[in-house]
C-alpha positions as CSV (number, residue, x, y, z in Angstrom):
1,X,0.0,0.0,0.0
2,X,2.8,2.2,0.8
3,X,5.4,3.1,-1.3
4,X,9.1,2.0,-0.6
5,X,12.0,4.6,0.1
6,X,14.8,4.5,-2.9
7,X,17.5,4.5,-1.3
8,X,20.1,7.2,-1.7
9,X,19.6,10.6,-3.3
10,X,17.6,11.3,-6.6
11,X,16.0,14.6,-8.4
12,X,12.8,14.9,-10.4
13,X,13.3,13.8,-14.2
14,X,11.2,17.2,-14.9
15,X,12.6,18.7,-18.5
16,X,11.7,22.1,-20.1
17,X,9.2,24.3,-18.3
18,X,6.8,23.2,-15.6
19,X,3.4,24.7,-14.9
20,X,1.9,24.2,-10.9
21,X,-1.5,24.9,-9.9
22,X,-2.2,25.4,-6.4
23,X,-5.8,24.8,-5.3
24,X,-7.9,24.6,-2.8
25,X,-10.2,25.6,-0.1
26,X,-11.1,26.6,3.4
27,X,-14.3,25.8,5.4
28,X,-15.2,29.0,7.2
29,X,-17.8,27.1,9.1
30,X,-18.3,23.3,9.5
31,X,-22.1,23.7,10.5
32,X,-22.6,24.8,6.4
33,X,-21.5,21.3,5.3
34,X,-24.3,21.2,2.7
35,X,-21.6,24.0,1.1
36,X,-17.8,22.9,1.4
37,X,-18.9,19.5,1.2
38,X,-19.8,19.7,-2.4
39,X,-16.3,21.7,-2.9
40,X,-14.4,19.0,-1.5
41,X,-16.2,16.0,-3.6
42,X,-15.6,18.5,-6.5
43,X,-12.0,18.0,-6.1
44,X,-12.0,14.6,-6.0
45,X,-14.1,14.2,-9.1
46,X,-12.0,16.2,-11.6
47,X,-8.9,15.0,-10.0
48,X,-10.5,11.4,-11.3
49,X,-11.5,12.8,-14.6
50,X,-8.4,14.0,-15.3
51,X,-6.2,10.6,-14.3
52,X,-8.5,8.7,-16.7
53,X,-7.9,10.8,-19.8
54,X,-4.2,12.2,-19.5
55,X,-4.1,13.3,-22.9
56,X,-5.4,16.4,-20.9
57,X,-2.0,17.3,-19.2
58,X,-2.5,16.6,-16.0
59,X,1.1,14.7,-15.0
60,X,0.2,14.5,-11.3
61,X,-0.7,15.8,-7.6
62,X,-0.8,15.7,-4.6
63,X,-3.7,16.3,-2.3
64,X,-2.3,18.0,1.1
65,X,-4.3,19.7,4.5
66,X,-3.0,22.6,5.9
67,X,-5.8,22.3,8.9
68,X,-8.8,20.8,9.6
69,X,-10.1,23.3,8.0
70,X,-8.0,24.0,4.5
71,X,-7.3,21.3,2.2
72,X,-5.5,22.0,-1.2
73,X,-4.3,20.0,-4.2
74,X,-0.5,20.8,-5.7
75,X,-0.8,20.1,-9.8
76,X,1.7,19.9,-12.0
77,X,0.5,20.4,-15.6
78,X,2.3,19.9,-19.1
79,X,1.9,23.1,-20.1
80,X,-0.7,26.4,-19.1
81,X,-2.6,25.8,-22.7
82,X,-3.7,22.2,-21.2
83,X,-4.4,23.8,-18.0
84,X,-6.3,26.6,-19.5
85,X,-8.2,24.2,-21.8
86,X,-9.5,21.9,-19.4
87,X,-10.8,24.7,-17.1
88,X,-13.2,26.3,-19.7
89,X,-14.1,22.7,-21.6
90,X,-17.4,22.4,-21.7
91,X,-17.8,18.7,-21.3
92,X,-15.0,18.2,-18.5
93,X,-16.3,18.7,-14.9
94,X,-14.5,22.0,-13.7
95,X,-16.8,24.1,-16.3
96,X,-20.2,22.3,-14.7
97,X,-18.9,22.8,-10.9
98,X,-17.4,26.6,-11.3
99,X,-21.0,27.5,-12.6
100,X,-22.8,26.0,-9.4
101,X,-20.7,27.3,-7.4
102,X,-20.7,31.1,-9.3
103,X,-24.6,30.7,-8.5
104,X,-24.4,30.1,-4.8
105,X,-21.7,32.2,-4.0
106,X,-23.3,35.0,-2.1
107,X,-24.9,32.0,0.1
108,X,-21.5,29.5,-0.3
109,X,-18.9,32.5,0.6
110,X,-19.8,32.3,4.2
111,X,-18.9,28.8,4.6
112,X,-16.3,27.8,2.0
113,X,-13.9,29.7,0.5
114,X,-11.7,28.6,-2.5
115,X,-8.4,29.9,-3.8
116,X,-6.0,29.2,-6.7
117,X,-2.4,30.0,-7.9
118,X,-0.7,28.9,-11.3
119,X,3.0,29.6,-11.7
120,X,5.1,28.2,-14.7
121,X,8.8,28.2,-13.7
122,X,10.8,28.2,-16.5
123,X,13.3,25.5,-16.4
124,X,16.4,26.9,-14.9
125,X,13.8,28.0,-12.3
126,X,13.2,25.2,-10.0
127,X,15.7,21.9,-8.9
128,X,14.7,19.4,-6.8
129,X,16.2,16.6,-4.1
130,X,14.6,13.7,-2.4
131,X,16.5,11.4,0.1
132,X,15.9,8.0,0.6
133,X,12.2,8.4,0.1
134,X,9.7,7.3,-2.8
135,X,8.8,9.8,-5.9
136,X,7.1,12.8,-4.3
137,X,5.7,16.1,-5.6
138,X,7.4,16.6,-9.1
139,X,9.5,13.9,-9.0
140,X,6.5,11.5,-8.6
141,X,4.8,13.5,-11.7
142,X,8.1,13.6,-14.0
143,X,9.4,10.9,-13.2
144,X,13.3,10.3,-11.2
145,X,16.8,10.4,-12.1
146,X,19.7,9.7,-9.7
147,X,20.6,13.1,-8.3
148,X,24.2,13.0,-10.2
149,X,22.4,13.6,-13.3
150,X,21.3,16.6,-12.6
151,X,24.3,17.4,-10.1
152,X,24.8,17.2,-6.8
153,X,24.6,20.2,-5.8
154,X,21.2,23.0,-6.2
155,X,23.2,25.3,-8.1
156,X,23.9,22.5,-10.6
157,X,20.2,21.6,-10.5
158,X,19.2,24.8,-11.5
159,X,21.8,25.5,-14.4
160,X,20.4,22.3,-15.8
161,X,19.4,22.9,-19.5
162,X,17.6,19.5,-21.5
163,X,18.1,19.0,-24.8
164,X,14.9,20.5,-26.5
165,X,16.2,24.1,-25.3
């Protein structure tokens, strides 16, 4: 059920740009379940949607809590185009749940409140190390390389340039 450590160091096999999506929400007030609930199902459902048809660009996540009251979902994307074209399909999920919850927002704002930010780091922008632990964040969406591949040290992680550039 668990995953097993790798032992040793290793980086994320990541190459070129890499677009992450920060989402989430926050209960404001666990009485009005019959409005975060939804939110929180929500989340689940597209995450779903999008890990059966990954010719959509969603290369991973991971779903994290902050609090009993905040949970969020870090995604890494393929690109902000993918991103941007599931979020406004009309026959994938998102569009169907962002226009419920656009008409019960004056009611919904008092109990749940959502939040989302997008960044695309260019490649020489991010680096990454994991030790003796199984694929996490990136690495677990990109794939892993033994950290000498990318260097051993962050400053060689970050200079790192693949071939497509």
């Amino acid at each position: 059920m668990f995953a097993k450590p790798i032992p040793g160091r290793i980086t994320a096999g990541a190459e070129g740009e890499v677009v992450v999506l920060l989402i989430g929400m926050r209960i404001n007030h666990f009485r009005g379940v019959h409005h975060w609930l939804p939110v929180l199902l929500a989340m689940v459902r597209m995450l779903r949607e999008l890990g059966r048809d990954k010719g959509r660009g969603l290369l991973g996540h991971t779903l994290l809590t902050g609090s009993p009251r905040t949970y969020y979902v870090v995604q890494y994307w393929e690109s902000k185009e993918k991103l941007y074209a599931y979020a406004s399909a009309p026959d994938m999920f998102h569009r169907r749940a962002w226009a419920v919850m656009n008409r019960r927002e004056k009611k919904s704002r008092r109990h749940v409140g959502l939040w989302h930010e997008t960044y695309v780091v260019p490649e020489d922008g991010y680096e990454s190390v994991y030790a003796d632990m199984p694929a996490h964040g990136l690495a677990r969406a990109t794939g892993v390389l033994p950290l000498e591949a990318r260097g051993r040290r962050a400053a060689a992680r970050f200079a790192h340039r693949s071939s497509a550039n």
